[in-house]
C-alpha positions in Angstrom: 42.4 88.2 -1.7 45.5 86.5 -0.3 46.2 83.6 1.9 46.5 84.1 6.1 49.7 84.4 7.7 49.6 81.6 10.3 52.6 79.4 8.4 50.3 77.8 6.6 48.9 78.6 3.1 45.4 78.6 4.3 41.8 80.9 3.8 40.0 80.9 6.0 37.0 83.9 6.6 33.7 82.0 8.2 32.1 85.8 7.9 33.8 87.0 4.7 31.4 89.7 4.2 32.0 91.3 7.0 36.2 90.7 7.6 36.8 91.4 4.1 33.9 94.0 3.2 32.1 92.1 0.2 29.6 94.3 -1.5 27.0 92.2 -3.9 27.8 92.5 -7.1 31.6 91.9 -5.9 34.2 89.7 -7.0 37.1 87.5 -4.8 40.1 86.9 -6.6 41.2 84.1 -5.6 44.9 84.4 -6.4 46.8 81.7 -8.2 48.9 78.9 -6.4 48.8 76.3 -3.8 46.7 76.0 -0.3 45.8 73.9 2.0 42.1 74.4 1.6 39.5 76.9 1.3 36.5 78.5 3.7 34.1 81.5 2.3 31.3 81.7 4.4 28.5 84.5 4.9 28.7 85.7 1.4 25.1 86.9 0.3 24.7 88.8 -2.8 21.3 89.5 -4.6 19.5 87.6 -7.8 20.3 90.8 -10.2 23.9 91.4 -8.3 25.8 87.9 -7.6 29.1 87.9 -5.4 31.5 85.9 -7.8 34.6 83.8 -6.6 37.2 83.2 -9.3 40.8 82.1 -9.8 43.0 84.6 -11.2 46.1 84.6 -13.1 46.2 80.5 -13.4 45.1 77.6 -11.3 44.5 77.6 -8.0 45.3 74.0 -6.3 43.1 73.6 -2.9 44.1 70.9 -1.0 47.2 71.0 -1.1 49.7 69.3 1.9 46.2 69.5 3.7 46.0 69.0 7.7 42.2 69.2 7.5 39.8 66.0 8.3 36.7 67.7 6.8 36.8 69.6 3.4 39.0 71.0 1.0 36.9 74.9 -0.2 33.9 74.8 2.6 31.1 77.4 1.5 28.7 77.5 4.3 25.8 80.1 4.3 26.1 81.6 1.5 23.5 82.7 -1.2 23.7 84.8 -4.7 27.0 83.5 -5.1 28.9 81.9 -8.0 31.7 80.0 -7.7 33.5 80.2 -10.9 36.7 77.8 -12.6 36.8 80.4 -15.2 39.2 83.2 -14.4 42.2 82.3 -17.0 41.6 81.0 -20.4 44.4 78.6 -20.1 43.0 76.5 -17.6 39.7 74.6 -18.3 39.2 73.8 -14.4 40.5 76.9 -12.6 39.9 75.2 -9.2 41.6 72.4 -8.4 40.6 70.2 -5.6 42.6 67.5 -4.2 40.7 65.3 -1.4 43.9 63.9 0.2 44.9 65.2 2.8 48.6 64.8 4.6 47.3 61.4 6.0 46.1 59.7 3.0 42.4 60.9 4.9 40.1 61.3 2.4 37.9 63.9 2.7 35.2 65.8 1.4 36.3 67.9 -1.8 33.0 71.0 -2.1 30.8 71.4 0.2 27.7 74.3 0.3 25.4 73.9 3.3 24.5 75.5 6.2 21.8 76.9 4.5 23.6 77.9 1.4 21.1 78.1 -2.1 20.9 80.3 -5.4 24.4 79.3 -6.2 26.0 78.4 -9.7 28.9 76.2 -9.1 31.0 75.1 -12.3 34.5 74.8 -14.0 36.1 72.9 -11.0 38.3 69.8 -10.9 37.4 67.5 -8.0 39.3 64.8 -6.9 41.0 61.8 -4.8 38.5 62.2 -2.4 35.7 60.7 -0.1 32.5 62.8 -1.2 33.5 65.0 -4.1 30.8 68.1 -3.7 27.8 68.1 -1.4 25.1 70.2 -1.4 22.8 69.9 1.2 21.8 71.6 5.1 22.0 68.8 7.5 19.0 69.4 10.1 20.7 70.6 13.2 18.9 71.4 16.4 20.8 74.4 17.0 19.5 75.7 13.2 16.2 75.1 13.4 15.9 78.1 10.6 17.1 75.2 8.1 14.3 73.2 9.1 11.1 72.4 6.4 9.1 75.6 6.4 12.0 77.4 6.8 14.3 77.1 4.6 14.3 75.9 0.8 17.4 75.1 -1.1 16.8 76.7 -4.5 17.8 78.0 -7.9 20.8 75.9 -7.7 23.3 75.6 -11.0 26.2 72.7 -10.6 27.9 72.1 -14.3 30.8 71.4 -15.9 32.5 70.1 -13.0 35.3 67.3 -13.2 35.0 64.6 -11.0 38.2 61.9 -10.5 38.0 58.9 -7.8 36.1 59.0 -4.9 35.4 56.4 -2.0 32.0 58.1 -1.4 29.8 59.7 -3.8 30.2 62.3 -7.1 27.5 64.6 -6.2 25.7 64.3 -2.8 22.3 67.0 -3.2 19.6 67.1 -0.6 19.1 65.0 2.5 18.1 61.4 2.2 16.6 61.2 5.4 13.6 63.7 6.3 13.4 63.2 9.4 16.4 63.1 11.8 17.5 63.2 15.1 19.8 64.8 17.5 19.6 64.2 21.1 16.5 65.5 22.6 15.4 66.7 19.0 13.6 64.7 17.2 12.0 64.0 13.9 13.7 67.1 12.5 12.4 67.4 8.8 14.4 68.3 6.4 14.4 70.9 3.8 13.5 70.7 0.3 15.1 71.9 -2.8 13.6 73.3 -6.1 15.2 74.9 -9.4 18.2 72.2 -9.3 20.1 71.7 -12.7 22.6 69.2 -12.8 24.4 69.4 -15.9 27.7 69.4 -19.0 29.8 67.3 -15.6 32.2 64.1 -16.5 32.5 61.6 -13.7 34.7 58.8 -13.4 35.8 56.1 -11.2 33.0 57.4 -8.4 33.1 55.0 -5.0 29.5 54.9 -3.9 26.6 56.5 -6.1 27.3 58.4 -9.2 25.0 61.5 -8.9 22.6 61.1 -5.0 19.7 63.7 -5.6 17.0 64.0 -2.4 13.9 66.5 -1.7 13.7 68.2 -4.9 9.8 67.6 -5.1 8.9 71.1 -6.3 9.6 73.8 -9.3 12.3 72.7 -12.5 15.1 70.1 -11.6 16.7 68.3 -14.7 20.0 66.1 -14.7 21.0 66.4 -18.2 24.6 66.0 -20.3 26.5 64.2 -17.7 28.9 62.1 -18.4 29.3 59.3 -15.6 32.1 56.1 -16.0 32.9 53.3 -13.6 30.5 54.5 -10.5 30.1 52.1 -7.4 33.5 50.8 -7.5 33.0 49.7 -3.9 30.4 47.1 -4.9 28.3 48.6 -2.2 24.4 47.5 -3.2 23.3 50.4 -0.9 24.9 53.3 -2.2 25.9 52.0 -5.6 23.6 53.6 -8.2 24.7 56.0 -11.4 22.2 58.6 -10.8 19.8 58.3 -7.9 16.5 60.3 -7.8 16.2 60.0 -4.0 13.3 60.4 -1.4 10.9 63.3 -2.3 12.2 64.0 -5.7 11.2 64.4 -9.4 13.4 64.9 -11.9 13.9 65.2 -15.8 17.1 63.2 -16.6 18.1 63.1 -20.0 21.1 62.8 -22.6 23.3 61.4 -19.9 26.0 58.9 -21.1 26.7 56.3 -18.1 28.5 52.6 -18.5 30.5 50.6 -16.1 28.3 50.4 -12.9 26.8 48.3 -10.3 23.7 49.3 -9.4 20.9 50.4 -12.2 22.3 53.1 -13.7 19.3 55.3 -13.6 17.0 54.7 -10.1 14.2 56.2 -9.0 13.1 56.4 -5.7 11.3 59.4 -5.6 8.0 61.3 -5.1 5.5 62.4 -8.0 6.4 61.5 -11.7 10.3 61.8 -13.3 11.7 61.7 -17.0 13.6 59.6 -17.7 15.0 60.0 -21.7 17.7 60.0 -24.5 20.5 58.6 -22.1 22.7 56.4 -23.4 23.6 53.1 -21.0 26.0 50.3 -21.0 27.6 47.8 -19.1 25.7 47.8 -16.2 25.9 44.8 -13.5 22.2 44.8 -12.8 19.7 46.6 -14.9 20.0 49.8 -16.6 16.7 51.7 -15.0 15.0 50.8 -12.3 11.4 52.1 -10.6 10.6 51.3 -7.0 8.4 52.9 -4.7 10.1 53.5 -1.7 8.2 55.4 0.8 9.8 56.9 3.8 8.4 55.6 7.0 5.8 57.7 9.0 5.0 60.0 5.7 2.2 60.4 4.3 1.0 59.8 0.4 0.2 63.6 -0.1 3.8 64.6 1.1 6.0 61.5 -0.3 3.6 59.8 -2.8 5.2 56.8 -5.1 6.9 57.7 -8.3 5.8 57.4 -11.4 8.3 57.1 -14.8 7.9 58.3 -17.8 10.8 56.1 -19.5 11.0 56.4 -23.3 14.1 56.7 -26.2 17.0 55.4 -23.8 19.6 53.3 -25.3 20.7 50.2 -23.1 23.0 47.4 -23.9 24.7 44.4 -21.9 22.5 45.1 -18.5 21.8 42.6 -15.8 23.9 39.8 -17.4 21.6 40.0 -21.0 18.2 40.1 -18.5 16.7 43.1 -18.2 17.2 46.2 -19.2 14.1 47.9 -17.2 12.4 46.9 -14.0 9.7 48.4 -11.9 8.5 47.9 -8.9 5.3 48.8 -8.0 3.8 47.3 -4.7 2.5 50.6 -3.3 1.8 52.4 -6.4 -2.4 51.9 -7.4 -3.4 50.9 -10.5 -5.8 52.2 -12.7 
C-alpha cells in the first residue's frame, strides 16, 4: 500500500476491500514512514482466513503534522482483521500513534467501531492524546443494525499495546450508557460484547480512567498482565478509576500491576459476578477495590443485575490515606 496523492501524506480507503481488492486471508503493507493519519474501513476477512495490517520495513509514525480533529488510524466496520505492530524485528511497537494534531488538539489515537468485532489489535505505541484506543459502536439511529439484538461485539484481542499521556481515557471498550438518544430515536440500547481479553499493555500517565470496560455480560472476558501507572491525572472523581468494570459487565481481572491513582484502582460496577485476583496495588488516593451496585435506570434485575466479587490474593499497600483497602457497597444487592 502507499499513501494518496492529494499533498498530503494521508490513507484514506473507507471501502478498502473494494478500492484496493482485499481478499481474506490478505495482508496490507503498510509501508514505513510518516503520515498524517490512517483510515481502513470495510475490511472483513473470515475466523480461519484473517486480513492482517502490518508495518513493513520499519516504523510507521501516524499522526504525524496531523490536520485531523477526530482520530489518528480509524478502523470502522471491519471484522476478521488483525492489526499487527509486528512487521520489523527492530521495532517493538511498529505503529506509532501520536494524538497531537497541528493545533495542539488532542484527539483520539485507535479507534474500531462502526460495528467492527473479531479483531486482535496489539504491538502499537499510543500516545499524547485525548482517548488513546476505543472500541465500541455508538448507537446511531441511522445504524440500527448495531443496535442490541443485532449486533454483538465479539472475540476481541487488545495486548501489548503502549500507552503514553492522555487527557481522556487508556482504553475506552463498550458503551457506558445502554440506552441513548438521538433526536426522535430514543432509548436506543446498546450492544453487548463477549470473548474480550485485555491483556501484556503498559499504561502510564492516563488522564481520566485507566482501562473503561462496558457490556461485556456474556461468554470469556479477562483483563489480565497490565501494567497501569499514574491514571486519573485530571483528579476527575467521575472518570478516574484504574480499571473500571462498567455497566453490564463481568470480568476476570488478574495479575495486573497498578499504583499512582485517584480513584479505586480496581471498580466494579457491573452485572453478574467478577474476579478479582493476584493484582498487585499501591498508592492509591482512595481505596484500592471497590464494589458498588450501580444499576442503570429503567433496567431490569434479569438484564443488569448487581455485581457480585469474588476478591481474594490481591496485594494493596498505602490506600485511602492508611483506611481502607476494600469497600463494598451493597444497597441493592440481597442478602442471604
Amino acid at each position: 500500500m502507499t499513501n494518496t496523492a492529494n499533498g498530503r501524506a494521508e490513507m484514506y480507503y473507507p471501502d478498502a476491500m473494494k478500492t484496493l481488492g482485499v481478499q481474506p486471508g490478505d495482508t496490507l503493507c503498510i509501508p514505513a514512514g510518516e503520515y498524517e493519519y490512517l483510515h481502513l474501513g470495510n475490511l472483513t476477512g473470515t475466523p480461519e482466513k484473517p486480513i492482517v495490517i502490518i508495518n513493513c520495513g520499519g516504523q510507521v509514525k501516524l499522526g504525524v503534522r496531523n490536520q485531523g480533529t477526530a482520530t489518528v488510524f480509524n478502523a470502522p466496520t471491519c471484522r476478521f482483521v488483525e492489526i499487527s505492530g509486528s512487521g520489523d524485528p527492530n521495532y517493538e511497537y511498529g505503529f506509532d500513534l501520536n494524538g497531537t494534531n497541528i493545533t495542539g488538539l488532542k484527539i483520539f489515537g485507535l479507534t474500531l467501531g462502526e460495528g467492527s468485532s473479531d479483531y486482535d489489535v496489539h504491538n502499537i505505541y499510543i500516545h499524547d492524546g485525548n482517548i488513546l484506543l476505543q472500541a465500541k459502536t455508538l448507537q446511531s439511529c441511522a445504524k440500527p443494525e448495531y443496535w442490541e439484538g443485532s449486533f454483538v461485539m465479539k472475540n476481541v484481542k487488545l495486548h501489548h499495546i503502549k500507552c503514553r499521556n492522555s487527557t481522556g481515557e487508556g482504553f475506552y471498550i463498550g458503551n457506558t450508557h445502554y440506552f441513548w438518544n438521538e433526536g426522535a430515536c430514543t432509548n436506543m440500547r446498546s450492544h453487548w460484547i463477549e470473548n474480550l481479553w485485555v491483556y501484556d499493555n503498559d499504561l502510564e500517565n492516563i488522564g481520566s480512567d485507566g482501562l473503561q470496560i462496558s457490556m461485556t455480560k456474556n461468554g470469556d472476558n479477562r483483563v489480565f498482565n497490565n501494567r497501569l501507572v499514574n491514571y486519573a491525572t485530571s483528579k476527575n472523581s467521575a472518570h478516574g478509576y484504574g480499571i473500571l468494570i462498567g455497566s453490564g459487565s463481568s470480568l476476570k481481572v488478574y495479575n495486573n500491576i497498578i499504583t499512582t491513582g485517584y480513584m479505586p484502582a480496581i471498580t466494579v460496577f457491573g452485572s453478574g459476578v467478577s474476579e478479582i485476583y493476584n493484582n498487585v496495588i499501591s498508592d492509591i488516593y482512595y481505596e484500592g477495590i471497590n464494589v458498588t451496585d450501580k444499576i442503570p435506570e429503567n433496567t431490569t434485575p434479569d438484564l443488569f443485575p448487581p455485581p457480585a466479587g469474588i476478591i481474594y490474593n490481591n496485594t494493596i499497600i498505602n490506600t485511602d490515606n492508611g483506611a481502607n483497602a476494600i469497600k463494598i457497597f451493597a444497597y441493592q444487592t440481597p442478602l442471604g
